[in-house]
PQR file with spaces between the fields and no chain letter, atoms N, CA, C, O and H, PARSE charges and radii, in Angstrom:
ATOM       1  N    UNK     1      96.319   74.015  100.991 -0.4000 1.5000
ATOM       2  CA   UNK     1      97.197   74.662  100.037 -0.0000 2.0000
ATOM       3  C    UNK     1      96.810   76.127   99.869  0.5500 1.7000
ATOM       4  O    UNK     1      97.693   76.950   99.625 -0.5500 1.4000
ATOM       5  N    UNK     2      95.405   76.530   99.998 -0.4000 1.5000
ATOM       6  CA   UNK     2      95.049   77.589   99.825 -0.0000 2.0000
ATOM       7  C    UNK     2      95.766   78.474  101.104  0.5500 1.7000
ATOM       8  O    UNK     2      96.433   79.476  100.846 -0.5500 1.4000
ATOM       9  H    UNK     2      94.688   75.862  100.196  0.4000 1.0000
ATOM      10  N    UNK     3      95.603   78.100  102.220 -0.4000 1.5000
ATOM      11  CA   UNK     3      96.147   78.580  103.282 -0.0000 2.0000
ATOM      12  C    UNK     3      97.819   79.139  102.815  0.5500 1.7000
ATOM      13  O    UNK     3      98.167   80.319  102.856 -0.5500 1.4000
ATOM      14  H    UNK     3      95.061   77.286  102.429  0.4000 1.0000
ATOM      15  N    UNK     4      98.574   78.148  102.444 -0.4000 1.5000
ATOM      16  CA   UNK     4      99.433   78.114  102.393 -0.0000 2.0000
ATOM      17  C    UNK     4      99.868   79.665  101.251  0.5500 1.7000
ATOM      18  O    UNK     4     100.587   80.658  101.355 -0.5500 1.4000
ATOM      19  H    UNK     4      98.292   77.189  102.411  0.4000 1.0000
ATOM      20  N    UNK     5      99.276   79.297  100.598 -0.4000 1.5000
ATOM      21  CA   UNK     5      99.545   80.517   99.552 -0.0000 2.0000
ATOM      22  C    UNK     5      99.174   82.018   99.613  0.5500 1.7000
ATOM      23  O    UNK     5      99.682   82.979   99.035 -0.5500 1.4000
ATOM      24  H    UNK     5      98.691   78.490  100.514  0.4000 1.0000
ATOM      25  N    UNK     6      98.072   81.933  100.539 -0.4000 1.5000
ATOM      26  CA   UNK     6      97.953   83.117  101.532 -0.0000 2.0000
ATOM      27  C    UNK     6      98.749   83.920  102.014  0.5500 1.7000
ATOM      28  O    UNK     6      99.010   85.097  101.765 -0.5500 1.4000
ATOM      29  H    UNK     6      97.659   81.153  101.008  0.4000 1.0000
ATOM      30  N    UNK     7      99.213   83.006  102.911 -0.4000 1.5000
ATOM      31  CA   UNK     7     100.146   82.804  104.267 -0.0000 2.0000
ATOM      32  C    UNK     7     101.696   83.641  102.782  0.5500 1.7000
ATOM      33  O    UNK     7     102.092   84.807  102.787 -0.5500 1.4000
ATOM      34  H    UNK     7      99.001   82.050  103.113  0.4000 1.0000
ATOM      35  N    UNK     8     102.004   82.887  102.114 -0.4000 1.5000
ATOM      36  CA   UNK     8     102.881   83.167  101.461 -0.0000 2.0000
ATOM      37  C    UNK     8     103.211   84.864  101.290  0.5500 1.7000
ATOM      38  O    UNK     8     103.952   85.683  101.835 -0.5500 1.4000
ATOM      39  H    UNK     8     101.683   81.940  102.109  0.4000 1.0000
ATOM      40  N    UNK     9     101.942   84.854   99.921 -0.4000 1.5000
ATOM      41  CA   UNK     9     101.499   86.079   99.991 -0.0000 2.0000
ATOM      42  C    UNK     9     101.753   87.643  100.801  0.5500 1.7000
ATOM      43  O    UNK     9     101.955   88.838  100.586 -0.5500 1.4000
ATOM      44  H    UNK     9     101.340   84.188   99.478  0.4000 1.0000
ATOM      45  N    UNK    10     101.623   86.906  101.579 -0.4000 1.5000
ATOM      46  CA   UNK    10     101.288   87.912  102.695 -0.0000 2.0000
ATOM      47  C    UNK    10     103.231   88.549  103.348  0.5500 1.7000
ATOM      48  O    UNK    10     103.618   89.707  103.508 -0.5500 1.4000
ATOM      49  H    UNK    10     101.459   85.935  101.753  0.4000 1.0000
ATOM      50  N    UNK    11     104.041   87.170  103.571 -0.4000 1.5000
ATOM      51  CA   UNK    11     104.943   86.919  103.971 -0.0000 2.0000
ATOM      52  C    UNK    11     105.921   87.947  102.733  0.5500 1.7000
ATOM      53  O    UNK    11     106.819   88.784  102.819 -0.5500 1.4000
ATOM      54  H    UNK    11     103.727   86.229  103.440  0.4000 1.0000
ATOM      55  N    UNK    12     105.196   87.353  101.702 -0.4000 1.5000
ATOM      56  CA   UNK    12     106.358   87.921  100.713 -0.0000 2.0000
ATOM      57  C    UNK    12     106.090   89.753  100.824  0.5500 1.7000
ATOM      58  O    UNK    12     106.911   90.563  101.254 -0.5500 1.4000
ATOM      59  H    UNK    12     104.466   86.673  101.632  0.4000 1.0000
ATOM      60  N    UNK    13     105.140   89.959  100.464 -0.4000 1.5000
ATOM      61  CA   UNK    13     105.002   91.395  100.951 -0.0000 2.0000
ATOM      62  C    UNK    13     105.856   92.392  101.637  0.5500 1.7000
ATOM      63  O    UNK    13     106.513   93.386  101.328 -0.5500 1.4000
ATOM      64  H    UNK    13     104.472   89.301  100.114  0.4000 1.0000
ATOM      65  N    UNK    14     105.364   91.213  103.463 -0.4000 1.5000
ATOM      66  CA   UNK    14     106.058   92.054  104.437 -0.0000 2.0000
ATOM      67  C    UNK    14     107.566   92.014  103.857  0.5500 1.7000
ATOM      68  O    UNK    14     108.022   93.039  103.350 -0.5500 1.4000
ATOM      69  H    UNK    14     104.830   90.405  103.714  0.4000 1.0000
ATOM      70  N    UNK    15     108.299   90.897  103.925 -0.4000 1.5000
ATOM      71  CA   UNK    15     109.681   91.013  103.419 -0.0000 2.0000
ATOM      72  C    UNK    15     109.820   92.366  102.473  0.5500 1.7000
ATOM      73  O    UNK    15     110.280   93.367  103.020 -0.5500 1.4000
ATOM      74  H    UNK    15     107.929   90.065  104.337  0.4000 1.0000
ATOM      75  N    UNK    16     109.542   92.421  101.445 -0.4000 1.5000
ATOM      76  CA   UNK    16     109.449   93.499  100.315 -0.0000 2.0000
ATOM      77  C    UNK    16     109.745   94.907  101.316  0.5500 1.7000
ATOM      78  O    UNK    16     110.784   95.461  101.675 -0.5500 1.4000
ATOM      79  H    UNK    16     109.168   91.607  101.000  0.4000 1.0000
ATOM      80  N    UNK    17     107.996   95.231  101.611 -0.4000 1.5000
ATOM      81  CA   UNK    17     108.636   96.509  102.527 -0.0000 2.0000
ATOM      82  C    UNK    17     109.329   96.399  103.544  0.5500 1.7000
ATOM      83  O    UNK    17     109.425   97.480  104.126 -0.5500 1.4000
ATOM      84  H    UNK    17     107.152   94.782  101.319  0.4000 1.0000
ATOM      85  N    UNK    18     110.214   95.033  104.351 -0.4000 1.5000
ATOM      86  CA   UNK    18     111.137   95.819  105.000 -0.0000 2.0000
ATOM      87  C    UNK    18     112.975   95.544  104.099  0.5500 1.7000
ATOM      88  O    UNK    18     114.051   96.002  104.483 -0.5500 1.4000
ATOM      89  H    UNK    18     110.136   94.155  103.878  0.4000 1.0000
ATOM      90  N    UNK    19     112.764   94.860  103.150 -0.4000 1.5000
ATOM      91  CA   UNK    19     113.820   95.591  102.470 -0.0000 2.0000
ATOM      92  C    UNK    19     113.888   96.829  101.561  0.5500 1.7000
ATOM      93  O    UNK    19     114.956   97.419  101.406 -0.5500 1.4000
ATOM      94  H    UNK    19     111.890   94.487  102.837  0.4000 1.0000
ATOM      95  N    UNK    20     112.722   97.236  100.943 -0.4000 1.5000
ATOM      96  CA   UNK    20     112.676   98.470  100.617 -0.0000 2.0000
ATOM      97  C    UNK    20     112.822   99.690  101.203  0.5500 1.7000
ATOM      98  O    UNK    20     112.804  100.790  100.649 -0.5500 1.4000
ATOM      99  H    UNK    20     111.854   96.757  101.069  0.4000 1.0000
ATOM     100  N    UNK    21     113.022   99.337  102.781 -0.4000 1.5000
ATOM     101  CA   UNK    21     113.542  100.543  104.033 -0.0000 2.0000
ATOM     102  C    UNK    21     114.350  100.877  104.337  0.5500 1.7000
ATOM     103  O    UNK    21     114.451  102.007  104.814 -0.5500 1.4000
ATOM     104  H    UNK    21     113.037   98.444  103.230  0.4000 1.0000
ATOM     105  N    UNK    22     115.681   99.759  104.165 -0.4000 1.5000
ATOM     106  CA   UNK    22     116.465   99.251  104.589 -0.0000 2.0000
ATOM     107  C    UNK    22     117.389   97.991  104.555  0.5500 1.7000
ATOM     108  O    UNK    22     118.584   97.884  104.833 -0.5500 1.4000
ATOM     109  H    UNK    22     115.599   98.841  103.777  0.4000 1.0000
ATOM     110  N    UNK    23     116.196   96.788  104.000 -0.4000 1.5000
ATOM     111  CA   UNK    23     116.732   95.906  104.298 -0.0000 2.0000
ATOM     112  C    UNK    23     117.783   95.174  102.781  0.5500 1.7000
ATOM     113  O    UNK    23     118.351   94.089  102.661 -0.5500 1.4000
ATOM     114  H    UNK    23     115.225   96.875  103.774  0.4000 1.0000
ATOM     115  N    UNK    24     117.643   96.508  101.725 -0.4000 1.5000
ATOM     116  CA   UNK    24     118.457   95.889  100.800 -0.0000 2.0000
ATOM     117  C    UNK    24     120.101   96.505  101.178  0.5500 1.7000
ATOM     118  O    UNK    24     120.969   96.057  100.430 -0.5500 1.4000
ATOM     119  H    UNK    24     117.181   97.390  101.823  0.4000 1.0000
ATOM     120  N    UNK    25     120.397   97.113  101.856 -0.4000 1.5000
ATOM     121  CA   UNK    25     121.707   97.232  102.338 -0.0000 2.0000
ATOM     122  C    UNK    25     122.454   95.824  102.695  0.5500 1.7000
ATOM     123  O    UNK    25     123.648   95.584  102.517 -0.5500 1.4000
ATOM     124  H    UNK    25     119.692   97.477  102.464  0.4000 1.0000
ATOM     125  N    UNK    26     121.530   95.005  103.207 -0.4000 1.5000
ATOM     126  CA   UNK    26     122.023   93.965  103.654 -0.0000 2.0000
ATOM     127  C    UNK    26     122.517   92.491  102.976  0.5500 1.7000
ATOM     128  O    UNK    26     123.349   91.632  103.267 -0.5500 1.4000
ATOM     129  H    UNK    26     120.560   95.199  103.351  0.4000 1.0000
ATOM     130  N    UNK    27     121.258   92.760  101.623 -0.4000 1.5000
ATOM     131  CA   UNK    27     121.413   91.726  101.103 -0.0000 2.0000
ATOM     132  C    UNK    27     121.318   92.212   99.326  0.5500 1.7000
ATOM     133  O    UNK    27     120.628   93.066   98.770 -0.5500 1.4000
ATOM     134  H    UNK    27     120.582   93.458  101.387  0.4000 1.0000
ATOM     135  N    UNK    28     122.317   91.260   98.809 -0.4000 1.5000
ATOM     136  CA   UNK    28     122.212   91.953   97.038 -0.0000 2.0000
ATOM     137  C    UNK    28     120.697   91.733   96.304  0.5500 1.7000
ATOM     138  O    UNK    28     120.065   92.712   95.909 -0.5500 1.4000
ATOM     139  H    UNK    28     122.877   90.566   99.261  0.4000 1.0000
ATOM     140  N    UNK    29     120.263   90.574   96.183 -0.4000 1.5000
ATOM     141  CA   UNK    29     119.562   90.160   95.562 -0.0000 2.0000
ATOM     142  C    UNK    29     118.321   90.620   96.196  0.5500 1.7000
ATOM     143  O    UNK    29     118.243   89.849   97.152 -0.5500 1.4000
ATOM     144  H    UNK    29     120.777   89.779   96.504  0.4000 1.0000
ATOM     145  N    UNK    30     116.935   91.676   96.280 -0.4000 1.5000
ATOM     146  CA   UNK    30     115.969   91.707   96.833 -0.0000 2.0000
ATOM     147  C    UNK    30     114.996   91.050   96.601  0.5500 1.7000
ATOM     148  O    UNK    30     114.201   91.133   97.537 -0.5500 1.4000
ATOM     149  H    UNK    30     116.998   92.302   95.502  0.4000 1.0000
ATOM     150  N    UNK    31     114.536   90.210   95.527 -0.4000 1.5000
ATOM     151  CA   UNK    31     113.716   89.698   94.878 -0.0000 2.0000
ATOM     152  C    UNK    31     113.869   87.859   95.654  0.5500 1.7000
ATOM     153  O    UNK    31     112.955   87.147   96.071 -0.5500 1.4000
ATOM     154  H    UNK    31     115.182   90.143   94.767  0.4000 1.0000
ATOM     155  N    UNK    32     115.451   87.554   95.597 -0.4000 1.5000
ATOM     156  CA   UNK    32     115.781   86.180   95.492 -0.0000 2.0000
ATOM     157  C    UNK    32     115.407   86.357   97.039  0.5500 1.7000
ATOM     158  O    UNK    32     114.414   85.738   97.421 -0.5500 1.4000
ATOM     159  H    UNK    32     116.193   88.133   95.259  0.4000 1.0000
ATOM     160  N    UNK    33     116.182   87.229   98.074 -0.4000 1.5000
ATOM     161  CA   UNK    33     116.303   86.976   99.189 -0.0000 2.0000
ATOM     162  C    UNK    33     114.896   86.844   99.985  0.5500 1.7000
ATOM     163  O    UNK    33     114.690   86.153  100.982 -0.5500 1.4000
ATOM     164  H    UNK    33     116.989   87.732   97.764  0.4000 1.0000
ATOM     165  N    UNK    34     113.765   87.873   99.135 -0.4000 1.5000
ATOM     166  CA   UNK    34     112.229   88.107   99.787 -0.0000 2.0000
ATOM     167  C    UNK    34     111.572   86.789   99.241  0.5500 1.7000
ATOM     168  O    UNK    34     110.603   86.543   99.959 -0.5500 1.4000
ATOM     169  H    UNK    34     113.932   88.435   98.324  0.4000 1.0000
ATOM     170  N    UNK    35     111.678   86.093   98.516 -0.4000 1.5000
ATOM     171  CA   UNK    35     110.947   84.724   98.376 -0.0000 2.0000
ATOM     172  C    UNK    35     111.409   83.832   99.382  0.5500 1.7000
ATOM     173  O    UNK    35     110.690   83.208  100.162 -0.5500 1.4000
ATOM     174  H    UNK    35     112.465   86.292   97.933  0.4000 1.0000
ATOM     175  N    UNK    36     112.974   83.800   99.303 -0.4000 1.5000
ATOM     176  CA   UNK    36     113.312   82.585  100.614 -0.0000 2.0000
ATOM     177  C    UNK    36     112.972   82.992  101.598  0.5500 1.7000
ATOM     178  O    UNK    36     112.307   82.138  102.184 -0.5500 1.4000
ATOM     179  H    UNK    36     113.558   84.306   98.669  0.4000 1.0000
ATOM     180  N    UNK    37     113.114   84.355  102.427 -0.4000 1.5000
ATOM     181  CA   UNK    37     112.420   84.433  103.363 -0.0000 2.0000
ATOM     182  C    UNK    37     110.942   84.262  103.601  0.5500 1.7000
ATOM     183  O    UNK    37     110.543   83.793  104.667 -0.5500 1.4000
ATOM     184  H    UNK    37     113.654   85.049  101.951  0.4000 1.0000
ATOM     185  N    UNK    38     110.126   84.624  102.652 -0.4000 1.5000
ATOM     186  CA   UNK    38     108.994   84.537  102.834 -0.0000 2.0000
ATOM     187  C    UNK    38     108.707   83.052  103.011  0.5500 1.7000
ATOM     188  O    UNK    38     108.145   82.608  104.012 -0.5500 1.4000
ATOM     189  H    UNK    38     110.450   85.005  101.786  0.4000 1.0000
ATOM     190  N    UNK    39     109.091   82.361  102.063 -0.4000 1.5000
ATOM     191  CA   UNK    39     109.290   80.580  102.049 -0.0000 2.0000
ATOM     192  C    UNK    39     108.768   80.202  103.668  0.5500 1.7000
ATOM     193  O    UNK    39     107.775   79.877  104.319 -0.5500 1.4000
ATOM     194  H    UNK    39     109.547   82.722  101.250  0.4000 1.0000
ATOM     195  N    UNK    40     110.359   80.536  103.787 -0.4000 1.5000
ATOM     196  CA   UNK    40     110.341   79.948  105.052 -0.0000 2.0000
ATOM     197  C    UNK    40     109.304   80.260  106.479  0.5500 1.7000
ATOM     198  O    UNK    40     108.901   79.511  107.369 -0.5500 1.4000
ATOM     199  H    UNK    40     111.165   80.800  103.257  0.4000 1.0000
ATOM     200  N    UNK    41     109.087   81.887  106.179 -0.4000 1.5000
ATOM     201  CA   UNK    41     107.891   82.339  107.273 -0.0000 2.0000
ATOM     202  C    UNK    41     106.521   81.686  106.989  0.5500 1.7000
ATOM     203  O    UNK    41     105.690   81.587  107.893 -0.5500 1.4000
ATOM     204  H    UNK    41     109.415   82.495  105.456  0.4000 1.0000
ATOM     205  N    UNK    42     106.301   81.277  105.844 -0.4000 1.5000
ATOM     206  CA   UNK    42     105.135   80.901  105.229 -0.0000 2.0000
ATOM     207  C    UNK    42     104.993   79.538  105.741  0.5500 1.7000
ATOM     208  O    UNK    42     103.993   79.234  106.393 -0.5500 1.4000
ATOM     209  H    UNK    42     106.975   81.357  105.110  0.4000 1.0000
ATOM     210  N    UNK    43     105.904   78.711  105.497 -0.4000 1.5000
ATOM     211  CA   UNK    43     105.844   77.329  105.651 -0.0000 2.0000
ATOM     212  C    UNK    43     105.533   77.467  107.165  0.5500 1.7000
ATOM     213  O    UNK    43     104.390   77.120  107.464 -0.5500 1.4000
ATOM     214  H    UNK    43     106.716   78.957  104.968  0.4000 1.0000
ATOM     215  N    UNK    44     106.555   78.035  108.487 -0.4000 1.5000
ATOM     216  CA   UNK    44     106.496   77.833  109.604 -0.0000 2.0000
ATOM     217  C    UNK    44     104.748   78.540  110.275  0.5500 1.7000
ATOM     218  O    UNK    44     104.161   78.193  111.300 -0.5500 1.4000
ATOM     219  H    UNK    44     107.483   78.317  108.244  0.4000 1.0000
ATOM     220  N    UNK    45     104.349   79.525  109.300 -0.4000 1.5000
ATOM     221  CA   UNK    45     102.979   79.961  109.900 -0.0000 2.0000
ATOM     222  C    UNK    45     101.973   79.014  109.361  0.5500 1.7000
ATOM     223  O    UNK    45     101.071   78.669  110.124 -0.5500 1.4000
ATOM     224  H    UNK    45     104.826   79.807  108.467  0.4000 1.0000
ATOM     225  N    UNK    46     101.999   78.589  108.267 -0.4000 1.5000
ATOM     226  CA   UNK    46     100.691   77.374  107.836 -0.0000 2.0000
ATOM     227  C    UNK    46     100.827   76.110  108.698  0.5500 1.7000
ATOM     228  O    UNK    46      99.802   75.565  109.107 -0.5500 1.4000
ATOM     229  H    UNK    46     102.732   78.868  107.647  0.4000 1.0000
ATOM     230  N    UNK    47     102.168   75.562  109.029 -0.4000 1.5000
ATOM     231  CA   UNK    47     102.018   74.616  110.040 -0.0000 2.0000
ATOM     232  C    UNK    47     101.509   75.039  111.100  0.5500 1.7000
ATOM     233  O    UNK    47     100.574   74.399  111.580 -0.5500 1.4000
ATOM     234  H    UNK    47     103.001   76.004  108.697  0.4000 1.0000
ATOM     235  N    UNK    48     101.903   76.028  111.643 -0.4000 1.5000
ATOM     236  CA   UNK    48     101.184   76.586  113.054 -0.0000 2.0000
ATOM     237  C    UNK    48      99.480   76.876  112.504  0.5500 1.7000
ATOM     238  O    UNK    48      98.744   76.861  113.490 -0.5500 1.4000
ATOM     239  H    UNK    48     102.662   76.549  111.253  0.4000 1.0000
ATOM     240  N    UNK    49      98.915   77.061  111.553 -0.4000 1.5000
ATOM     241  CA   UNK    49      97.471   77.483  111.311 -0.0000 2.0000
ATOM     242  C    UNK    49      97.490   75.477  111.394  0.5500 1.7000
ATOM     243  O    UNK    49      97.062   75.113  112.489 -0.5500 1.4000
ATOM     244  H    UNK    49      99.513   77.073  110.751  0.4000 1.0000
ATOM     245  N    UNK    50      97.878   74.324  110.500 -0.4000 1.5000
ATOM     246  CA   UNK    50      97.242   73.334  110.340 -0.0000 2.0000
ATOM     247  C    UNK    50      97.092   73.150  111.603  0.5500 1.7000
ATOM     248  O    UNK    50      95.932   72.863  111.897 -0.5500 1.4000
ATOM     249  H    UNK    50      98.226   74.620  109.611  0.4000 1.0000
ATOM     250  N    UNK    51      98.231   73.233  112.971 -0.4000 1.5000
ATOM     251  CA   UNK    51      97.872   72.304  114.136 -0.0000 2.0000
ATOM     252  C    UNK    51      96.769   72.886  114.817  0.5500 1.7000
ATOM     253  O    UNK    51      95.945   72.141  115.347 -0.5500 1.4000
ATOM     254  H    UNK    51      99.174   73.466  112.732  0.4000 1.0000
ATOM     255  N    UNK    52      96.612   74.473  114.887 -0.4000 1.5000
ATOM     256  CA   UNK    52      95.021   75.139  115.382 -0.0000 2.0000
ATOM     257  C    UNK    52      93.779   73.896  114.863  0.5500 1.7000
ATOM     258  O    UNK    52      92.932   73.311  115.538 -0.5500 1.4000
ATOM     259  H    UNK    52      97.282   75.078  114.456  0.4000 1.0000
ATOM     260  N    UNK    53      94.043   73.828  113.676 -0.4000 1.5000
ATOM     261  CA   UNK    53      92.991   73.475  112.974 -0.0000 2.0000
ATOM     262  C    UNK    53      92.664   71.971  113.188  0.5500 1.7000
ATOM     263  O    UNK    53      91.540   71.554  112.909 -0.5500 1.4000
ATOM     264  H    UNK    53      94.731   74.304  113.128  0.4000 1.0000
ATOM     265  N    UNK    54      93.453   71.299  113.591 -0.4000 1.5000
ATOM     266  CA   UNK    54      93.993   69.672  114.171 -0.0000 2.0000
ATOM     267  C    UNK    54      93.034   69.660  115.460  0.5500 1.7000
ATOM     268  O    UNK    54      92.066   68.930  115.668 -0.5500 1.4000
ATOM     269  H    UNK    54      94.366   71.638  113.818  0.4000 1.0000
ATOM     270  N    UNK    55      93.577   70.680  116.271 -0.4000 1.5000
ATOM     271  CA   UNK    55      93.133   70.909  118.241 -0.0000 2.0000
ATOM     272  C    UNK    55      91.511   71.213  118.372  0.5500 1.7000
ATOM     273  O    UNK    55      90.766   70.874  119.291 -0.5500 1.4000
ATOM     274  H    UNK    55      94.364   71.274  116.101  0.4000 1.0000
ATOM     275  N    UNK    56      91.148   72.062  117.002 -0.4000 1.5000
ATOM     276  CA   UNK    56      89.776   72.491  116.838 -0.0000 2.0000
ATOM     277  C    UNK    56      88.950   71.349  116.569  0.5500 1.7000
ATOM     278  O    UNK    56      87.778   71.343  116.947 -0.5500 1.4000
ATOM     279  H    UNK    56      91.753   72.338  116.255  0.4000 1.0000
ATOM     280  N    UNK    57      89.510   70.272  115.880 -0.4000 1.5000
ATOM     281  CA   UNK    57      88.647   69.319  115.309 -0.0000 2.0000
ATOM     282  C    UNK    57      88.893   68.285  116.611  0.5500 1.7000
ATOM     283  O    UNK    57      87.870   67.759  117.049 -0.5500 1.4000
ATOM     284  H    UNK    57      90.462   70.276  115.573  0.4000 1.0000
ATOM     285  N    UNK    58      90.099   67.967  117.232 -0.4000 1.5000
ATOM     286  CA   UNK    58      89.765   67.254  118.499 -0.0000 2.0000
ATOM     287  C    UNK    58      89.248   67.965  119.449  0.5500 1.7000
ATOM     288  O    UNK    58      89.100   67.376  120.520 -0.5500 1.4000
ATOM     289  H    UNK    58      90.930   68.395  116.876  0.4000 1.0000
ATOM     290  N    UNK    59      88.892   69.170  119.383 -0.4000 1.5000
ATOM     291  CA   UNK    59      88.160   69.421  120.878 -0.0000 2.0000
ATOM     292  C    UNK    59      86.720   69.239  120.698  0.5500 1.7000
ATOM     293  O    UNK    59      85.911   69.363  121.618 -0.5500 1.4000
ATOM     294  H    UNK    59      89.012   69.648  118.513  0.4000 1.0000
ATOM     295  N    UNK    60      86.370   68.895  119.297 -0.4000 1.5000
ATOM     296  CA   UNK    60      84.663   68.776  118.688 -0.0000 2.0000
ATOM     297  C    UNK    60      84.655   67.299  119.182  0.5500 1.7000
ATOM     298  O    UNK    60      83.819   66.958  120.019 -0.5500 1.4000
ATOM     299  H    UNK    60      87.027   68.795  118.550  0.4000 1.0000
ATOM     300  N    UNK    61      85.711   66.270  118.607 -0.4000 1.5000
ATOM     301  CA   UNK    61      85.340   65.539  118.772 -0.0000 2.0000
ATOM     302  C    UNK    61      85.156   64.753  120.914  0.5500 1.7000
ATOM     303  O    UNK    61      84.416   63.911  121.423 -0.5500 1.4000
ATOM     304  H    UNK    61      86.390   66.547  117.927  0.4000 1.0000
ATOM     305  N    UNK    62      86.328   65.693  121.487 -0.4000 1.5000
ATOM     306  CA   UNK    62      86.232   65.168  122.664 -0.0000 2.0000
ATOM     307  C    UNK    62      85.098   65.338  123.297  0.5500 1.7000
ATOM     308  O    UNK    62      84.617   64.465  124.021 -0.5500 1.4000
ATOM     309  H    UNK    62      86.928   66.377  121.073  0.4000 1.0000
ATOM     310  N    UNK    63      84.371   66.868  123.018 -0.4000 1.5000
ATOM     311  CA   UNK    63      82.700   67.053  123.354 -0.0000 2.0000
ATOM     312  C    UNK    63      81.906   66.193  123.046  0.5500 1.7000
ATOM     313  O    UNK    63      81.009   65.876  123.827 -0.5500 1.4000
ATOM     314  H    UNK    63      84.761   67.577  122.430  0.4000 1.0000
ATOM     315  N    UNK    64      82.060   65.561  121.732 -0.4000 1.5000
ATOM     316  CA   UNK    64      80.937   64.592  121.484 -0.0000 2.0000
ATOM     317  C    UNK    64      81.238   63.639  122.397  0.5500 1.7000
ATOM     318  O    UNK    64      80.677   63.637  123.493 -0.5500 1.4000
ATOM     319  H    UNK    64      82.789   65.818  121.097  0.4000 1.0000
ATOM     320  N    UNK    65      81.777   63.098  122.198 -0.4000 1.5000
ATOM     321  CA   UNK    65      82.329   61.939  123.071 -0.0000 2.0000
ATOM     322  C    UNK    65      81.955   62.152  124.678  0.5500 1.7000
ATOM     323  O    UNK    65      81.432   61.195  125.250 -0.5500 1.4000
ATOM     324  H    UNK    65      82.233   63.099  121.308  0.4000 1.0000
ATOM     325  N    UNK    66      82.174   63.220  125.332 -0.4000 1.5000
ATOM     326  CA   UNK    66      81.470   63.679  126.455 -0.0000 2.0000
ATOM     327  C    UNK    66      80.125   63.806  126.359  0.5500 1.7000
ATOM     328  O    UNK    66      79.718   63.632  127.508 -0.5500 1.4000
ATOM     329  H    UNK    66      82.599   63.997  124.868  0.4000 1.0000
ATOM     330  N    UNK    67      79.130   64.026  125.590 -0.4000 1.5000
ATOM     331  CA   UNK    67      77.752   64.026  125.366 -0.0000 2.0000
ATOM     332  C    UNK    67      77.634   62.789  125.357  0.5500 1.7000
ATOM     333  O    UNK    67      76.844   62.350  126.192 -0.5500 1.4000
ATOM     334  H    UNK    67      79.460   64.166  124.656  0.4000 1.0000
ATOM     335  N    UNK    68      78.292   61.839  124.512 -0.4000 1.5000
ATOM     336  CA   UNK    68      77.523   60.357  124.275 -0.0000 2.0000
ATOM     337  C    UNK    68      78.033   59.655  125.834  0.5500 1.7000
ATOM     338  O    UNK    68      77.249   58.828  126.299 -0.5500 1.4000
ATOM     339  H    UNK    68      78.934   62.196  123.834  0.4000 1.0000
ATOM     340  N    UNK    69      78.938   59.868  126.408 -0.4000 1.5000
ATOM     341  CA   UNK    69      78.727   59.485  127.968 -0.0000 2.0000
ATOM     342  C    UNK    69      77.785   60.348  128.697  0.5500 1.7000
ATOM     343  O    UNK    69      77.126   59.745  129.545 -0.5500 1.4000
ATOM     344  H    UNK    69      79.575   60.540  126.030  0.4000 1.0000
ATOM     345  N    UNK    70      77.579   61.469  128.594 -0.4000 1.5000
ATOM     346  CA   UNK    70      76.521   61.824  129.715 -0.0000 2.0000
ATOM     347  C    UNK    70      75.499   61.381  129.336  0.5500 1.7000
ATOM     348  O    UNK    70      74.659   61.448  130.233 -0.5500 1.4000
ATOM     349  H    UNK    70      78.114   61.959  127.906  0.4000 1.0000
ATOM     350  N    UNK    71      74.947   60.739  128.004 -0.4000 1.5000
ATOM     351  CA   UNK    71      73.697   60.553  127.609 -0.0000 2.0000
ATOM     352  C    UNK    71      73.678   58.491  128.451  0.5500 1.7000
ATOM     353  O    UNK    71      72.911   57.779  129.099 -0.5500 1.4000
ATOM     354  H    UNK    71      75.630   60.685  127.275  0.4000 1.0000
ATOM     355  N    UNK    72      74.434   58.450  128.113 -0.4000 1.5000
ATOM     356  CA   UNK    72      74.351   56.738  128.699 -0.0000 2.0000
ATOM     357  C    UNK    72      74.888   56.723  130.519  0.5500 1.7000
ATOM     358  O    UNK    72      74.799   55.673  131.156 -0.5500 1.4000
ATOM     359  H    UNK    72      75.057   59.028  127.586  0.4000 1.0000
ATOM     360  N    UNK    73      75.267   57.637  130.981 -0.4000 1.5000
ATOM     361  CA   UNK    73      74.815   57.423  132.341 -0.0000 2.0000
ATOM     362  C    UNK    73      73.422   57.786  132.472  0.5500 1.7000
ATOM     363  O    UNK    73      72.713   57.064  133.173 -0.5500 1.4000
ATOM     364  H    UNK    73      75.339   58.490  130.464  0.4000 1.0000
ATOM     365  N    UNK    74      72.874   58.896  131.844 -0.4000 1.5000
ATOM     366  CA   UNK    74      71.513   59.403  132.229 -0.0000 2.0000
ATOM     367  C    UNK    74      70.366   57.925  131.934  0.5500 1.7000
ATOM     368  O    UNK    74      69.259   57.772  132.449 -0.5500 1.4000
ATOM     369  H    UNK    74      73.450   59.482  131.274  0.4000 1.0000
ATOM     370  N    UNK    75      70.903   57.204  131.184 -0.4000 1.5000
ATOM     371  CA   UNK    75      69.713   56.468  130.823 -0.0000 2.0000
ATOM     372  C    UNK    75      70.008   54.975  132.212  0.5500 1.7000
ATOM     373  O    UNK    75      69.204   54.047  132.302 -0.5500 1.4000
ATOM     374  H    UNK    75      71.803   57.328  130.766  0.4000 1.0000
């Protein structure tokens, strides 16, 4: 969750300055429109950080698992 709110954070920001450049021509509401966007960038980047974090913990575990076979052929 912490991630997530980060990730948010961060998202909502960027939105901010690029409608403050420009991007409120496009849309009325700057406030409403920079949360949903951010929402949505937020949600799609914390899933992409959880599955890193998924691949990291199976590649620990596939090493071990490779150690505890090289250790029982060696013996």
């Amino acid at each position: 969750m912490k991630d997530f709110i980060q990730t948010f954070i961060i998202s909502f920001i960027l939105i901010i300055l690029f409608l403050f450049f420009g991007g409120h021509w496009i849309l009325q509401s700057i406030w409403l429109a920079s949360a949903c966007v951010a929402l949505v960038i937020s949600v799609l980047v914390t899933s992409f950080i959880h599955q890193e974090t998924k691949n990291e913990e199976l590649e620990a575990r596939i090493k071990a698992l490779e150690l505890m076979l090289e250790e029982k052929d060696d013996r």
